[in-house]
N, C-alpha and C positions, 0 to 999 in steps of 0.2 A: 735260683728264683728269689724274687723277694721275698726278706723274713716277715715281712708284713700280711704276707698272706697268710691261711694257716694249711695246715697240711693236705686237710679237706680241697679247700677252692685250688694249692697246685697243683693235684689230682685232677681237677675240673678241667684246669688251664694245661693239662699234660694231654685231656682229652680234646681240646681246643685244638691243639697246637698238631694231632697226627688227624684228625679230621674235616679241620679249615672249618666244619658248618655243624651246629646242631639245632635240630627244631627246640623247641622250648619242653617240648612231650621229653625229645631224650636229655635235657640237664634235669628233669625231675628225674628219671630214671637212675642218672647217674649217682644226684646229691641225694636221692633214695638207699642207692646202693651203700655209699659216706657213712650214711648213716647206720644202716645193718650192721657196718663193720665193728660202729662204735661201739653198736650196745654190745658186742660180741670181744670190748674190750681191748681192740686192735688200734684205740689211738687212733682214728682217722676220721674226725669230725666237718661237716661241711664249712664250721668255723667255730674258732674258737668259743666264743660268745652264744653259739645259737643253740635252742632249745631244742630236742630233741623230738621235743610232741608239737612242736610249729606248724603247723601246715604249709606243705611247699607249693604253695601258688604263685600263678604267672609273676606278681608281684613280689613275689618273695625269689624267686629266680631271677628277676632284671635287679633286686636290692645285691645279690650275690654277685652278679656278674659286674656289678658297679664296682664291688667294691677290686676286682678282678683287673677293670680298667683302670683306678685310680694308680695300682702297684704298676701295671706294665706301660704306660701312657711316656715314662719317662725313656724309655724303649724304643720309641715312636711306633708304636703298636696299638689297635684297639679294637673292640670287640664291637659291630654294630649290628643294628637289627633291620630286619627286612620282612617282606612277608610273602609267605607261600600261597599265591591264591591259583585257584581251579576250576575253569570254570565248566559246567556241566553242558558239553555239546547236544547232547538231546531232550535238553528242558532250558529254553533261553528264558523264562522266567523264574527259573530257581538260581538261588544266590551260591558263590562258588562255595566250597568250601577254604577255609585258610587256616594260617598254626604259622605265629611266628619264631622266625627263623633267626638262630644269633650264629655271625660270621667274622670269625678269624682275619684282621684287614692289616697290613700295611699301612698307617696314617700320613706314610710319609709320600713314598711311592706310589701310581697307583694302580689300576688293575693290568693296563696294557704292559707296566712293564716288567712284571710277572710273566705275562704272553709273550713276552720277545725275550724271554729267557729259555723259553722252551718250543721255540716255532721260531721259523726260518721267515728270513725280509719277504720271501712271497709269499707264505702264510700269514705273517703278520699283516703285508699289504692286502690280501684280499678280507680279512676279520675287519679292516677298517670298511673297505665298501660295503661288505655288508652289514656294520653298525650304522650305515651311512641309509643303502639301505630301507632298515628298519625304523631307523629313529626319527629322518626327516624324511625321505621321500613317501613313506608307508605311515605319515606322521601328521595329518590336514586337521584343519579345523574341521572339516566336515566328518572323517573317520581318525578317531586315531588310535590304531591297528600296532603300531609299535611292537611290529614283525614282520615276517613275510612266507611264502612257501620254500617248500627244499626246492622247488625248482626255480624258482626265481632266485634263491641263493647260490643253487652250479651256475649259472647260467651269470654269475656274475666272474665266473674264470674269463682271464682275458678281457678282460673289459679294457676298453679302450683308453678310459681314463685313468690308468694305472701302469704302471712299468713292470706288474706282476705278473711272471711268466706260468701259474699254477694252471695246470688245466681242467677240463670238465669231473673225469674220474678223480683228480687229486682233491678237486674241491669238494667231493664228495664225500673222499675220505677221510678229511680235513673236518670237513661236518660235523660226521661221528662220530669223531674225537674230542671234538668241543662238546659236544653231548654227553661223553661217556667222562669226563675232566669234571663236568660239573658246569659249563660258562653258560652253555646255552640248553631252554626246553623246543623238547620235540613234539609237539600234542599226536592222537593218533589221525589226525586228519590231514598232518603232514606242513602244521604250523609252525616255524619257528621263532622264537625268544629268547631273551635273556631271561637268564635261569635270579630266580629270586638271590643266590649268591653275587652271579654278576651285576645284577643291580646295586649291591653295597658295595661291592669291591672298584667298581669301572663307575661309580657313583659322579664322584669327580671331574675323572676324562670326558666321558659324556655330557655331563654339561659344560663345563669349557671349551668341548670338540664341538655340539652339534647345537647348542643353546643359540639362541638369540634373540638381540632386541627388539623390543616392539611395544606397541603405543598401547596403554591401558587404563582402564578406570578406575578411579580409587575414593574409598568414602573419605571425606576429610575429617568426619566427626570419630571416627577410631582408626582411620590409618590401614584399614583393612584392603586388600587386594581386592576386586569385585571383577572381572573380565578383560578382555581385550576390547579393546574401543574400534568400533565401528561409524560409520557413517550416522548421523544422527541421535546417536545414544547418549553423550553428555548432557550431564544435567549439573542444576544450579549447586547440589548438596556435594557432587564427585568432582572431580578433577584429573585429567590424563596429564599422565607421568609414561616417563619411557623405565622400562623394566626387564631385568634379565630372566628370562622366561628358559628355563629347563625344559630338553625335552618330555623327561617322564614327570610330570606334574604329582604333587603333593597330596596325600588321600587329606579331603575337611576336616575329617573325623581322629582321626589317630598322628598325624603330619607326617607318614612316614614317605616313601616313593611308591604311586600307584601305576604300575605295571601292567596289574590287570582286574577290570574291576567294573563300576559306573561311572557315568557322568550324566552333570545335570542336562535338561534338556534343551537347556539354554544354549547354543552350540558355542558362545561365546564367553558363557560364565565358566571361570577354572573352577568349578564344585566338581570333588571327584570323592569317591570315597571304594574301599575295600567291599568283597560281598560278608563278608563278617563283620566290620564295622557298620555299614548299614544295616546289617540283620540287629545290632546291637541300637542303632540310632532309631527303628522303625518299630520296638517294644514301647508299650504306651507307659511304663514305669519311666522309660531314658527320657522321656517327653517333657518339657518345662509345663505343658498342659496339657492332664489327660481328658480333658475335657471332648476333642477331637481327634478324632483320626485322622486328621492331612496333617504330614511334615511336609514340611517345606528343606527346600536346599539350601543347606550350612552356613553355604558360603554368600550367595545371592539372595537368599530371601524370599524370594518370588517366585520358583517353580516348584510345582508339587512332587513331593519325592517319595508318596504313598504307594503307588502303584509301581512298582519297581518295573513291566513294560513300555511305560512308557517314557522311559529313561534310556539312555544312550549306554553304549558299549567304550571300554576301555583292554586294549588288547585282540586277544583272539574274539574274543564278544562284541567285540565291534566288528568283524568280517560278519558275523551271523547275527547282525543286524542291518537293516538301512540306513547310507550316510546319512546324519544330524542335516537337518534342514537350516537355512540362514534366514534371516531379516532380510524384508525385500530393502533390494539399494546397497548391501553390506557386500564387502568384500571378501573373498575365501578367502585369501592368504593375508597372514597380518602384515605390516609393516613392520619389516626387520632387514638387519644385517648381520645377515650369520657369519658364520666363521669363514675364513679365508685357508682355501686346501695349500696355496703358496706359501702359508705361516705355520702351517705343518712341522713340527720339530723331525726331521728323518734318524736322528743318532739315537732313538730310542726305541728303533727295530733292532 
């Protein structure tokens, strides 16, 4: 390991390294432990430098883990963050809960080719359909669900636009293996996802695989992204630019990858943000003015983001809601050109 770290953080990075993922709950736990050891005179500090009565807050665990990344990065290794959110099936106006998640990644390689290191060309073949799928066909302007059921995922054995010979029971089994690996979540109503890990690790692949362009709105006065452009919507102050548009969109609030979560109600404006991040942005102290109660959307401006109902769904919270409504005259699909399945690299099954 590098000497640059100190004994504490490659303890941390030993913990990293057999568990691929920790919430941020358990590097407190850990660098907690670090530290018991020290005052008990065992030499094994969470760093050299740190103070032992420090409080180890969320921010003081991303200060650690940085310093974690700058030593292994030469490695081509790094430790990224993602977030766990949850959202609560039987109260669609409670916000999920979330805890973010720091994940063991490959910087170089990326998550697929981990997955074809340990799954066969037909399993790997069918994990793409069904990222395929989740990410763009389960993936509209109008809902985007960015998953699908278990049975619309067997049900994709055999598919016809694949050479993969897996069948219904294999894909089944296949299933619960990516669930019990860690790739993909299962909700109990039979929803599937990518697991808050696969989102950092297939971060990547996924947008280069399933992204594409399309025509959008931009303020010209800060450079700020504002929506996809629609029929009518340019104005004198914006200007449409073509844009590589990710399928899992970026939370307003935190910029991490929002999975699962809100969106604004603007079915066109990319404002997305985490249910813990909004629980955080909708406290009248986070407010530039507490003067009122109406937030408005981060990212647009324009739509109220007080009433968290009437806000769109991101993820499984978008099935247990109704699709986003459009501007009359707009089109659902944006203008793009996605990927090409012909430009597929195959040598990395």
């Amino acid at each position: 390991m590098s000497p640059s770290l100190s004994l504490g953080l490659q303890c941390l990075l030993q913990t990293f390294l057999s568990q691929s993922a920790l919430t941020t709950s358990r590097v407190v736990e850990v660098l907690s432990r670090l530290r018991s050891l020290d005052r008990l005179s065992l030499s094994i500090p969470a760093d050299a430098d740190d103070d032992l009565d420090t409080p180890i807050t969320p921010s003081y665990v991303a200060t650690q883990i940085g310093k974690i990344n700058s030593a292994i990065t030469s490695l081509d290794y790094e430790i990224r963050r993602s977030r766990l959110e949850t959202p609560d099936p039987n109260h669609q106006d409670a916000l999920p809960t979330s805890e973010t998640l720091w994940v063991f990644c490959n910087a170089v390689a990326d998550g697929m080719t981990a997955l074809a290191t340990t799954h066969t060309a037909d399993e790997v073949g069918w994990i793409r359909l069904l990222l395929r799928r989740m990410l763009v066909d389960n993936n509209t302007v109008r809902r985007e669900a960015l998953g699908c059921t278990t049975k619309e995922a067997i049900l994709l054995a055999g598919h016809p636009d694949t050479a993969t010979h897996i069948t219904k029971a294999g894909a089944e089994k296949l299933l619960g293996r990516l669930v019990d690996e860690g790739w993909l979540d299962r909700s109990d109503r039979g929803w599937v996802s990518l697991s808050a890990r696969a989102v950092a690790e297939l971060g990547g692949y996924v947008d280069g695989r399933f992204g594409s362009r399309v025509r959008v709105r931009r303020r010209r006065r800060d450079g700020r992204l504002l929506s996809l452009a629609t029929v009518g919507m340019e104005g004198d102050a914006e200007e449409v630019v073509m844009y590589d548009l990710p399928p899992i969109k970026s939370c307003s609030l935190c910029r991490l990858a929002c999975a699962n979560g809100y969106r604004c109600a603007d079915a066109y404006c990319l404002g997305r943000a985490h249910g813990s991040c909004l629980r955080e942005y909708l406290t009248p102290q986070n407010s530039a003015s507490t003067s009122t109660s109406v937030k408005k959307c981060p990212l647009c401006g324009e739509r109220d983001w007080s009433n968290i109902s009437a806000l769109g769904g991101v993820g499984e919270l978008a099935m247990m809601l109704e699709p986003m409504e459009l501007p009359e005259g707009a089109l659902e699909d944006a203008e793009s050109a996605g990927s090409d399945d012909e430009n597929e690299d195959e040598d990395d099954q």
